[in-house]
TIZASE-57167 format. One record per residue: residue number from 1; chain; x, z, y of N, C-alpha, C in turn. Coordinates in Angstrom, 1 decimal, always signed. Atoms other than C-alpha are relative to their C-alpha. Example, Ala and Ser with C-alpha at 12.3 -4.5 7.8 and 13.67 -1.06 7.14 Angstrom:
<rs>
@k=1; c=A; n_u=+0.9; n_w=+0.0; n_v=-1.2; ca_u=+12.3; ca_w=+7.8; ca_v=-4.5; c_u=+0.9; c_w=+0.0; c_v=+1.2
@k=2; c=A; n_u=-0.9; n_w=+0.0; n_v=-1.1; ca_u=+13.7; ca_w=+7.1; ca_v=-1.1; c_u=-0.8; c_w=+0.8; c_v=+1.1
</rs>
This chain:
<rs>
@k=1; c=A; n_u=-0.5; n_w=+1.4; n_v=-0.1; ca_u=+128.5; ca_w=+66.1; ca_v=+39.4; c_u=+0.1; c_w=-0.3; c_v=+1.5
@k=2; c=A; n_u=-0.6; n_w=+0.0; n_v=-1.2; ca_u=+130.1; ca_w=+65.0; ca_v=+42.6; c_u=-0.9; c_w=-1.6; c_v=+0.4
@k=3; c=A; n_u=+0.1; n_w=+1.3; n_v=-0.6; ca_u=+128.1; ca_w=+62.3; ca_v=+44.7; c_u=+0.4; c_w=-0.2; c_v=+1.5
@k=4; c=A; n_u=-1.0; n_w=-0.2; n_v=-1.7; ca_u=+129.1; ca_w=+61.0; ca_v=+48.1; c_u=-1.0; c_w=-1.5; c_v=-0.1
@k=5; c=A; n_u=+1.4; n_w=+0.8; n_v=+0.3; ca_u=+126.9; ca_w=+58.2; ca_v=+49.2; c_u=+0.3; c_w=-0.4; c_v=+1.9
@k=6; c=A; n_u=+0.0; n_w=-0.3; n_v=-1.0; ca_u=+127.5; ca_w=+56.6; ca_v=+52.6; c_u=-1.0; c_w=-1.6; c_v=+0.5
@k=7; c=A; n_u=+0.6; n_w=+0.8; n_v=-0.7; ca_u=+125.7; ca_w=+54.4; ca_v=+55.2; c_u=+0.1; c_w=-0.1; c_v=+1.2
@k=8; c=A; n_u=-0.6; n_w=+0.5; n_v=-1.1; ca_u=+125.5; ca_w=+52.8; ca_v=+58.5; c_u=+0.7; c_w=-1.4; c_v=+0.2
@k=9; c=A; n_u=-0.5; n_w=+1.2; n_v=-0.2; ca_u=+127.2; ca_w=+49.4; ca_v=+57.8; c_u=-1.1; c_w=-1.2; c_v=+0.7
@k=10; c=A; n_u=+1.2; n_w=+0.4; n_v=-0.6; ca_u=+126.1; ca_w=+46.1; ca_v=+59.4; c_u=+0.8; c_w=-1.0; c_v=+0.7
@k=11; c=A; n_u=-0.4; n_w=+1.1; n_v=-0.7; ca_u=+126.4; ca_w=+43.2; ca_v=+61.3; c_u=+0.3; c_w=+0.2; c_v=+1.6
@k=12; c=A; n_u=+0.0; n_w=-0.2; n_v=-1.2; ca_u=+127.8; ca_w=+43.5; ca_v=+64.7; c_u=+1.0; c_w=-0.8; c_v=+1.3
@k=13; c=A; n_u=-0.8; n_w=+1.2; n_v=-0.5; ca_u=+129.3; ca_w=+41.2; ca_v=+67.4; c_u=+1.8; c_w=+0.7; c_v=+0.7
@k=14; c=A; n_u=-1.2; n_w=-1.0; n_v=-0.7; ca_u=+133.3; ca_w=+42.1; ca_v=+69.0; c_u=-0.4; c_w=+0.4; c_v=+1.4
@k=15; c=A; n_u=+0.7; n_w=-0.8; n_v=-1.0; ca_u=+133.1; ca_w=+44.8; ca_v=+71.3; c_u=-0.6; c_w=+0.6; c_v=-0.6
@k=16; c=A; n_u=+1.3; n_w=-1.0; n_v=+0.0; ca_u=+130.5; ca_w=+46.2; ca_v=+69.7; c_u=+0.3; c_w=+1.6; c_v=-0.5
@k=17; c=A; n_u=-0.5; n_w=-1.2; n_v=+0.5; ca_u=+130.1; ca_w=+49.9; ca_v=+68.2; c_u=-0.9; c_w=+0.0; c_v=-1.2
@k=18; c=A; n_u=+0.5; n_w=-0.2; n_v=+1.4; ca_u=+129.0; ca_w=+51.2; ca_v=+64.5; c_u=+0.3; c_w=+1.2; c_v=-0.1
@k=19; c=A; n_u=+0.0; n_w=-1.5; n_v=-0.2; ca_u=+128.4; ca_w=+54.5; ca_v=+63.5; c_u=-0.1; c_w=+0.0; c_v=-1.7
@k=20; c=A; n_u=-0.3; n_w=+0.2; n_v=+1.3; ca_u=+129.1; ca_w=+55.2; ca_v=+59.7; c_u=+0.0; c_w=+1.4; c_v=-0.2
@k=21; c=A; n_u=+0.2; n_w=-1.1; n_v=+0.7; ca_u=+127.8; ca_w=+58.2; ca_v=+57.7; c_u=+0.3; c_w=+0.2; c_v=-1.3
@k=22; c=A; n_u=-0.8; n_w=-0.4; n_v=+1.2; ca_u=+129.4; ca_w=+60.1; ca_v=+54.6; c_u=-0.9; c_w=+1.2; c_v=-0.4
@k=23; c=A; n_u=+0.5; n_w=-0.8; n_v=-0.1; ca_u=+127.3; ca_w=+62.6; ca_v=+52.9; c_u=+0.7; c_w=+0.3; c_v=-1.5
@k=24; c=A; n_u=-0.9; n_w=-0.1; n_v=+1.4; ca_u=+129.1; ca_w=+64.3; ca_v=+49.6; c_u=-0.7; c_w=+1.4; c_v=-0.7
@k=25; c=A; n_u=+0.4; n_w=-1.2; n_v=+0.3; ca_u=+127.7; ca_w=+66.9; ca_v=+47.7; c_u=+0.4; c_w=+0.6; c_v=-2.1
@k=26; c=A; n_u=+0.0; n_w=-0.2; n_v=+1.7; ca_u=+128.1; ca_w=+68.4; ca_v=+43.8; c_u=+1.0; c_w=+0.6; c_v=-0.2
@k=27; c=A; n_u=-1.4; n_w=+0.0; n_v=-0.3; ca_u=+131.5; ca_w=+70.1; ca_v=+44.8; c_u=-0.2; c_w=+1.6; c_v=-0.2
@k=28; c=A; n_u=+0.4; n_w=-0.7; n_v=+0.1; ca_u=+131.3; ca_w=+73.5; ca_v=+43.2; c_u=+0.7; c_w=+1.1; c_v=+1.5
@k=29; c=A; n_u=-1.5; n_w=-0.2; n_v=-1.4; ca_u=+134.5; ca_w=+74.6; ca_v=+46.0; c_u=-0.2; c_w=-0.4; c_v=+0.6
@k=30; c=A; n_u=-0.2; n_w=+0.1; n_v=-0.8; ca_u=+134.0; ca_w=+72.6; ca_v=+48.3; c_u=+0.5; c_w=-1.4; c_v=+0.1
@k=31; c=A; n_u=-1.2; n_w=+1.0; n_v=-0.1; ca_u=+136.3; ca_w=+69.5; ca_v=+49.7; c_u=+1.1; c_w=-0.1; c_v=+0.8
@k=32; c=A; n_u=-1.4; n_w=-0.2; n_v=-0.5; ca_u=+139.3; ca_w=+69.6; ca_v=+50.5; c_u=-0.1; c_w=-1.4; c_v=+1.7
@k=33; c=A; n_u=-0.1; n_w=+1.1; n_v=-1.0; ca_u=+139.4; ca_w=+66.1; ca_v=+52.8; c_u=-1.3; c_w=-1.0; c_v=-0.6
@k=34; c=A; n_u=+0.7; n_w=+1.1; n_v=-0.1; ca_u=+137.2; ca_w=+63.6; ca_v=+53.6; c_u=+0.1; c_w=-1.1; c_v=+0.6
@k=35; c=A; n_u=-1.0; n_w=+1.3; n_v=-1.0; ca_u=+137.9; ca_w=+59.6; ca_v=+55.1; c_u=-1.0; c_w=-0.8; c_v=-0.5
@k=36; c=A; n_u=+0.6; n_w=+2.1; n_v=+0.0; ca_u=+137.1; ca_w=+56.2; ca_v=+55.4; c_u=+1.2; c_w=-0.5; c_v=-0.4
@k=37; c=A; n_u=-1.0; n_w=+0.9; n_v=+0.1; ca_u=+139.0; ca_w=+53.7; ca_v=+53.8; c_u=-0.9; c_w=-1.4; c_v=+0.0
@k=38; c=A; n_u=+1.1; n_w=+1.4; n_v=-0.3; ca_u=+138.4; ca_w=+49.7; ca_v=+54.1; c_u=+0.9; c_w=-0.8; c_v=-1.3
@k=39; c=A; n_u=-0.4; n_w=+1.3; n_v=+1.4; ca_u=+139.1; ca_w=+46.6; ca_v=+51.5; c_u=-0.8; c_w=-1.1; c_v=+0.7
@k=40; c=A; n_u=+0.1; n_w=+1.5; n_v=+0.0; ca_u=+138.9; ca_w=+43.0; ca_v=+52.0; c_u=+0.9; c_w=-0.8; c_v=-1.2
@k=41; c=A; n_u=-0.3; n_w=+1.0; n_v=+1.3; ca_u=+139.0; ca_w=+40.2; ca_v=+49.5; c_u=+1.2; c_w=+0.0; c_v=-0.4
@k=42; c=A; n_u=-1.4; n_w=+0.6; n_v=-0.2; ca_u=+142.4; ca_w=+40.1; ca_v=+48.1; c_u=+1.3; c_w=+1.2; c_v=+0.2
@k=43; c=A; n_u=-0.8; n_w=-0.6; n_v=-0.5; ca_u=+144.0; ca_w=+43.1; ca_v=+49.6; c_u=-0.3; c_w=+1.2; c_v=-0.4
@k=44; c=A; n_u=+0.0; n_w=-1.6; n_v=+0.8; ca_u=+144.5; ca_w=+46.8; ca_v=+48.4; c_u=-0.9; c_w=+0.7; c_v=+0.9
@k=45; c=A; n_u=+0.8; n_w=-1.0; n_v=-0.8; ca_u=+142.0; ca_w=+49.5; ca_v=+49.8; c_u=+1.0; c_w=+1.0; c_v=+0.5
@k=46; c=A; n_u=-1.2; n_w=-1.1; n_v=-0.8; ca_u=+143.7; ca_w=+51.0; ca_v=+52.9; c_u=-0.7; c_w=+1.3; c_v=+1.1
@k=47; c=A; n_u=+0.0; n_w=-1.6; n_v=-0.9; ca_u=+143.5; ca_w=+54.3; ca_v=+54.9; c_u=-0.7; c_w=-0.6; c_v=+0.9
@k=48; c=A; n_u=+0.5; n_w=+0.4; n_v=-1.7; ca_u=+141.2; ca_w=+54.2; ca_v=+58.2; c_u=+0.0; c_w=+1.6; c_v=+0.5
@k=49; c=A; n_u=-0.4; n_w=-1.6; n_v=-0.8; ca_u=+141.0; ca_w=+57.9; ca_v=+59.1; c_u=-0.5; c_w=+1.2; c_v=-1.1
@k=50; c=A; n_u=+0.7; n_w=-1.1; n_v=+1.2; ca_u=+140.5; ca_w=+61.2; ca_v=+57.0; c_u=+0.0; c_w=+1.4; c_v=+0.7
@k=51; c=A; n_u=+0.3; n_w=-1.3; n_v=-0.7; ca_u=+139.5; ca_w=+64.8; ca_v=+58.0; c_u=-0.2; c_w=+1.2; c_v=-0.7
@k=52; c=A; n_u=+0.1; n_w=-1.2; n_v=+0.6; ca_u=+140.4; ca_w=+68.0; ca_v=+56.9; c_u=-1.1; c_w=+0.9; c_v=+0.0
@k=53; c=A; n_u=+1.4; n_w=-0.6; n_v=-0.3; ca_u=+137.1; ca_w=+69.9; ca_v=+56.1; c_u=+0.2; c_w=+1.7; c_v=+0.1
@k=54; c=A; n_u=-0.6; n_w=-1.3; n_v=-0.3; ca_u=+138.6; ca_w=+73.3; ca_v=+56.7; c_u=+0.6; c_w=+0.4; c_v=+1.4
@k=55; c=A; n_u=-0.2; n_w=+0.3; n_v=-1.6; ca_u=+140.4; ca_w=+72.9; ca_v=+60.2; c_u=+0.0; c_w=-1.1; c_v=+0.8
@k=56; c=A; n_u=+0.1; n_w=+1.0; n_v=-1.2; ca_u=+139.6; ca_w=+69.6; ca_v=+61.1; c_u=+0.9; c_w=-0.9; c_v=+0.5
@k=57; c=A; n_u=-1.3; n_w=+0.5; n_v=-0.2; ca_u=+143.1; ca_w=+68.3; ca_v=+61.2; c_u=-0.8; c_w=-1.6; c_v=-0.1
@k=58; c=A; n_u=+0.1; n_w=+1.6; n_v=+0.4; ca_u=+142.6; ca_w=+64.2; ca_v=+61.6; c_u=+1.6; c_w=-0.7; c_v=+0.1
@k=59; c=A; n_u=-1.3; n_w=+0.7; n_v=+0.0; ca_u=+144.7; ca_w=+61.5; ca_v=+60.6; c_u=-0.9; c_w=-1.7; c_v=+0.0
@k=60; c=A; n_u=+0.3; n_w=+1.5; n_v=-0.1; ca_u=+144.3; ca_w=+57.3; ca_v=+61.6; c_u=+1.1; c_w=-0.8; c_v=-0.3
@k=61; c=A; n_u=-1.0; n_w=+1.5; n_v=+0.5; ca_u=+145.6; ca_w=+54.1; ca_v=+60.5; c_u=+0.1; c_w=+0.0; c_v=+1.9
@k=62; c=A; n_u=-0.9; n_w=+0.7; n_v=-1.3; ca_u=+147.8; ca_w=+52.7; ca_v=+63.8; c_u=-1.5; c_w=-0.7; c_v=+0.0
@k=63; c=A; n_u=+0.9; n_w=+1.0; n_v=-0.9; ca_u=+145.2; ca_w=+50.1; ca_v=+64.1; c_u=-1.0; c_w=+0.2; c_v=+0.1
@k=64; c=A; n_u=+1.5; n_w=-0.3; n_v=-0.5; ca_u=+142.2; ca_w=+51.9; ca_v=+64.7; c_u=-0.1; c_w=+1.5; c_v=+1.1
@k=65; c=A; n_u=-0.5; n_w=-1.3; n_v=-1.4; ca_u=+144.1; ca_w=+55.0; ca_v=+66.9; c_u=-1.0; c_w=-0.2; c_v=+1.6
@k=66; c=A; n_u=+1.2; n_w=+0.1; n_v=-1.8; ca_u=+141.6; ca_w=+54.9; ca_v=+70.7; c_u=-1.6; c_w=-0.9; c_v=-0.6
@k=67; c=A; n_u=+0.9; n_w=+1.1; n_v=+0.5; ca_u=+139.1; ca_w=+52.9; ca_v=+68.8; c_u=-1.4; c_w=+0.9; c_v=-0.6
@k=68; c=A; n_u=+1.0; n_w=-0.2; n_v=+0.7; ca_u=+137.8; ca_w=+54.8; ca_v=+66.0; c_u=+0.2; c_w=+1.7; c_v=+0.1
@k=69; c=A; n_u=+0.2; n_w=-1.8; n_v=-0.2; ca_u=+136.7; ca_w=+59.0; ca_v=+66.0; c_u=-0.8; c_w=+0.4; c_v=-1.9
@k=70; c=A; n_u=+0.1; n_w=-0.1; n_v=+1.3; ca_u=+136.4; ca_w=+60.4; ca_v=+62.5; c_u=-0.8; c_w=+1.9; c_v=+0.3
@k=71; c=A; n_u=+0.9; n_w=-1.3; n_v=-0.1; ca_u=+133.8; ca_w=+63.9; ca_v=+62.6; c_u=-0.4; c_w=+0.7; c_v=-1.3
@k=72; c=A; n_u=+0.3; n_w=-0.5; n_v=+1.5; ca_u=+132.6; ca_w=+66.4; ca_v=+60.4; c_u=-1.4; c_w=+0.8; c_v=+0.2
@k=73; c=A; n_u=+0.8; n_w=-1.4; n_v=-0.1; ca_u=+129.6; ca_w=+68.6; ca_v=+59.9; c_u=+0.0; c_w=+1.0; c_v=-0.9
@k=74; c=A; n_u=+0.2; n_w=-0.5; n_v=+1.4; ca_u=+130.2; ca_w=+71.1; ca_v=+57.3; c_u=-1.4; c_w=+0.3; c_v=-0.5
@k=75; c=A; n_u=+1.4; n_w=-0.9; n_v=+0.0; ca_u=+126.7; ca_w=+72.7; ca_v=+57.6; c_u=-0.1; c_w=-1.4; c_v=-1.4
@k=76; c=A; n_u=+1.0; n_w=+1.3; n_v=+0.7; ca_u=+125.4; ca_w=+69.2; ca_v=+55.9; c_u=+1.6; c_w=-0.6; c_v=-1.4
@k=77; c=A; n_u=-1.1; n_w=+0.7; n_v=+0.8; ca_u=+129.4; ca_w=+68.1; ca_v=+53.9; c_u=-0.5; c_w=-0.9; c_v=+0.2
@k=78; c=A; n_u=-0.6; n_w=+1.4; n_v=-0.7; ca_u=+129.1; ca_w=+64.9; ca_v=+56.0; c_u=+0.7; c_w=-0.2; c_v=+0.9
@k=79; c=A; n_u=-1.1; n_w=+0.4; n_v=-0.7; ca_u=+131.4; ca_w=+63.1; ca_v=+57.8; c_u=-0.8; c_w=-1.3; c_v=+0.5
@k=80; c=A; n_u=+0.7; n_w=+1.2; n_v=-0.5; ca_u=+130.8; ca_w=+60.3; ca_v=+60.5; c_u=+1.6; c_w=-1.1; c_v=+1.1
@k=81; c=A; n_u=-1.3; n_w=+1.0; n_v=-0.4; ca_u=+133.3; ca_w=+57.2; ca_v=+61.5; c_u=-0.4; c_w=-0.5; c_v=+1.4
@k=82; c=A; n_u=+0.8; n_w=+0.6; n_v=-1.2; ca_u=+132.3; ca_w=+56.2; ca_v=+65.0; c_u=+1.4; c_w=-0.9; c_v=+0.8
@k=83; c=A; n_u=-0.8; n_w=+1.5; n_v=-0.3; ca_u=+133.9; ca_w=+52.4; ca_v=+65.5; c_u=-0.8; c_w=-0.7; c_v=+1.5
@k=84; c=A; n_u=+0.5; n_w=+0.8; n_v=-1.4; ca_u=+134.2; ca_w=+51.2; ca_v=+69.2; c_u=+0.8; c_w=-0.9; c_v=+0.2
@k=85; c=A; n_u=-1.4; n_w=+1.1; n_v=-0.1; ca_u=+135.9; ca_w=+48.1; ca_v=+70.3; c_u=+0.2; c_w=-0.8; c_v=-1.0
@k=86; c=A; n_u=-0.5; n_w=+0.5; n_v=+1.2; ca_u=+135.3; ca_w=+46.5; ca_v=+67.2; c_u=+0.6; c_w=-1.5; c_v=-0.1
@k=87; c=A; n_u=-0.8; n_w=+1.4; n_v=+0.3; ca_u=+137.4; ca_w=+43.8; ca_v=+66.3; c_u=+0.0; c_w=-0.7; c_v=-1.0
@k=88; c=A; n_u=+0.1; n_w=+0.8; n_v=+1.2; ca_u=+137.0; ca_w=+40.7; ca_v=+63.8; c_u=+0.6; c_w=+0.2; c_v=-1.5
@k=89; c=A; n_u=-0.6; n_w=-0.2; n_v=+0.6; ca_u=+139.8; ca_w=+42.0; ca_v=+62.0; c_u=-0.5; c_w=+1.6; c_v=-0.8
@k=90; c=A; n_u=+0.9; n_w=-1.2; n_v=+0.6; ca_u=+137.5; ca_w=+45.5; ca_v=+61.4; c_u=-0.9; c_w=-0.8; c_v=-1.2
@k=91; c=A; n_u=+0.8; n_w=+0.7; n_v=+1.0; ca_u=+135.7; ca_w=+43.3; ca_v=+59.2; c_u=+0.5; c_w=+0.2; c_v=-1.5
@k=92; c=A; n_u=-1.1; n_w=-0.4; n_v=+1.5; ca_u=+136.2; ca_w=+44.7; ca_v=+55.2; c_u=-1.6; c_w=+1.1; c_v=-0.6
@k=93; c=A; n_u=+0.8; n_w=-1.1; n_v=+0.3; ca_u=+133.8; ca_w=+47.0; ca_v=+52.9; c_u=+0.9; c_w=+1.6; c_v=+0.2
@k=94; c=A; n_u=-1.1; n_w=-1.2; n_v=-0.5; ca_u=+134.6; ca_w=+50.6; ca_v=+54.5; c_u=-1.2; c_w=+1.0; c_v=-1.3
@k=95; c=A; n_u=+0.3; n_w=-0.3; n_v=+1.3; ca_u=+134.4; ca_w=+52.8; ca_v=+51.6; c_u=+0.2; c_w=+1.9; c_v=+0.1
@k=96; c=A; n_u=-0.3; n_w=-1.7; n_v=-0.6; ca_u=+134.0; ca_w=+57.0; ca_v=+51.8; c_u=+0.6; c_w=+0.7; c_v=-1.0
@k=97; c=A; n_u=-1.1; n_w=-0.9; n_v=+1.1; ca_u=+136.7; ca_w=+59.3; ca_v=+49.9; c_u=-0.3; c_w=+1.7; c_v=+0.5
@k=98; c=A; n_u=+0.5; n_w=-1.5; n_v=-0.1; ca_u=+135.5; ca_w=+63.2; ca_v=+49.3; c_u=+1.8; c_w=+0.1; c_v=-1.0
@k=99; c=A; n_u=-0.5; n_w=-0.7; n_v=+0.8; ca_u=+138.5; ca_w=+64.9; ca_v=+47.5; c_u=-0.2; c_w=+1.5; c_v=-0.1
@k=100; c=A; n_u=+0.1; n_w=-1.4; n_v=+0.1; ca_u=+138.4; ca_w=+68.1; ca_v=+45.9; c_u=+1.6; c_w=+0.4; c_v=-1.0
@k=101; c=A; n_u=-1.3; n_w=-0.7; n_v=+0.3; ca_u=+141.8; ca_w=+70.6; ca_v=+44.9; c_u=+0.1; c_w=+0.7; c_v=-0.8
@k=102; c=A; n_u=-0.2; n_w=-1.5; n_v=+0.8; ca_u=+140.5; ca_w=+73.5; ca_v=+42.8; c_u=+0.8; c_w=-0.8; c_v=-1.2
@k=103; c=A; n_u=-0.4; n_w=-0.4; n_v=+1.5; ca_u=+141.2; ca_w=+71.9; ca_v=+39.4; c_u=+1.0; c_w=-1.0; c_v=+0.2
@k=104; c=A; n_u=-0.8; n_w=+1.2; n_v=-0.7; ca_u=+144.0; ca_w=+69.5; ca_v=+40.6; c_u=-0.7; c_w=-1.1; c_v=+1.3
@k=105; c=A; n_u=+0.7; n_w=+0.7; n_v=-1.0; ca_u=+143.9; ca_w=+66.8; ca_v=+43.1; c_u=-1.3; c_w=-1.1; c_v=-0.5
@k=106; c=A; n_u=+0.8; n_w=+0.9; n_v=+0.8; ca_u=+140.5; ca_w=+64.5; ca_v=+42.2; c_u=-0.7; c_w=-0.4; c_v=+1.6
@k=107; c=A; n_u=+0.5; n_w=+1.1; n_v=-1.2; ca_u=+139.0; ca_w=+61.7; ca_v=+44.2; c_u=-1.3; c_w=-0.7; c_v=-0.3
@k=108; c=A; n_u=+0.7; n_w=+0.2; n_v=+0.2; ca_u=+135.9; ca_w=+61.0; ca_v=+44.9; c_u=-0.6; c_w=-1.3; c_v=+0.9
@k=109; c=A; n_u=+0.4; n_w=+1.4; n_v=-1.0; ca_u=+134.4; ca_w=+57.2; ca_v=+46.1; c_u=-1.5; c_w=-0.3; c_v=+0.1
@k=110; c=A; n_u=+1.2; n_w=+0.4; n_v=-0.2; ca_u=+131.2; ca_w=+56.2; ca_v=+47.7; c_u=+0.0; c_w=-1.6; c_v=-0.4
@k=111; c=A; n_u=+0.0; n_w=+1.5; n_v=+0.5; ca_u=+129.6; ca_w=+52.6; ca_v=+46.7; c_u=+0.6; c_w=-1.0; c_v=+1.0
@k=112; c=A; n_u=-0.8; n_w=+1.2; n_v=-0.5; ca_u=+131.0; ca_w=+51.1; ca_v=+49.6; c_u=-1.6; c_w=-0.3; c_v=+1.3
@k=113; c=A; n_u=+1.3; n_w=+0.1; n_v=-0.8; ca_u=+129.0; ca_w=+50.0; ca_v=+52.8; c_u=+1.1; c_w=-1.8; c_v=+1.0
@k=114; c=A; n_u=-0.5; n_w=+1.4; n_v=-0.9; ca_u=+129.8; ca_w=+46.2; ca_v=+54.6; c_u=-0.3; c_w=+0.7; c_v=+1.2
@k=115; c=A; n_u=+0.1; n_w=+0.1; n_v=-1.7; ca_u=+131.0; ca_w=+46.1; ca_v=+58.2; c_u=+0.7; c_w=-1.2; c_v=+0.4
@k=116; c=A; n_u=-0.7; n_w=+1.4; n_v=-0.7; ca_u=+131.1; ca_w=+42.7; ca_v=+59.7; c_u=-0.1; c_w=-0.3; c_v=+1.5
@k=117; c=A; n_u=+0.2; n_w=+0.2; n_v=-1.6; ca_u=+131.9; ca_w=+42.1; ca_v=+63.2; c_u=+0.7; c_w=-1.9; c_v=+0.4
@k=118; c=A; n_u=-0.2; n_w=+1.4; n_v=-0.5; ca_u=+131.6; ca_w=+38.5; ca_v=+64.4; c_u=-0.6; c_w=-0.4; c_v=+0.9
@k=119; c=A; n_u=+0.8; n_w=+0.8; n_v=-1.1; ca_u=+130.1; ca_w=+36.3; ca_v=+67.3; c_u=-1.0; c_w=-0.9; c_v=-0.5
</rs>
């Protein structure tokens, strides 16, 4: 059984930085990709960055491009979000996506971690 389990959220003022851990495991293969996505009240859960766990390839939402750095460790199958420059509008539960390929595509979600940045 596939768990993913992330942490690091938190209260932090603009400007500041946050560091956001993904740890995934139960995956008899492996994962294909791993990411961060965010949600706020109201609005669809959208893309923030994701990371191919095979070469590493990354991909970012536009509005987090110079900001935010998306990592991996395979040794451990975690991944880590590291948020600089945070902005009011970073404010949303950021939520961790493992997928895996062998038996089709299947998606796997963490419980979700609050990141609020205010003054």
């Amino acid at each position: 059984q596939v768990h993913v389990v992330e942490s690091g959220g938190g209260l932090v003022q603009p400007g500041g930085s946050l560091r956001l851990s993904c740890a995934a495991s139960g995956s008899r293969f492996g994962f294909y990709t791993m990411g961060w996505y965010r949600q706020t009240p109201g609005n669809e859960r959208e893309l923030v960055a994701t990371i191919a766990i095979g070469g590493g390839s990354t991909n970012y939402a536009d509005s987090v491009k110079g900001r935010f750095t998306i990592s991996r460790d395979n040794a451990k199958n975690t991944v880590y979000l590291q948020m600089t420059n945070l902005k009011p509008e970073d404010t949303a539960v950021y939520y961790c996506n493992a997928r895996t390929i062998d038996t089709g595509v299947r998606d796997y979600w963490g419980q979700g971690t609050q990141v609020t940045v205010s003054s």
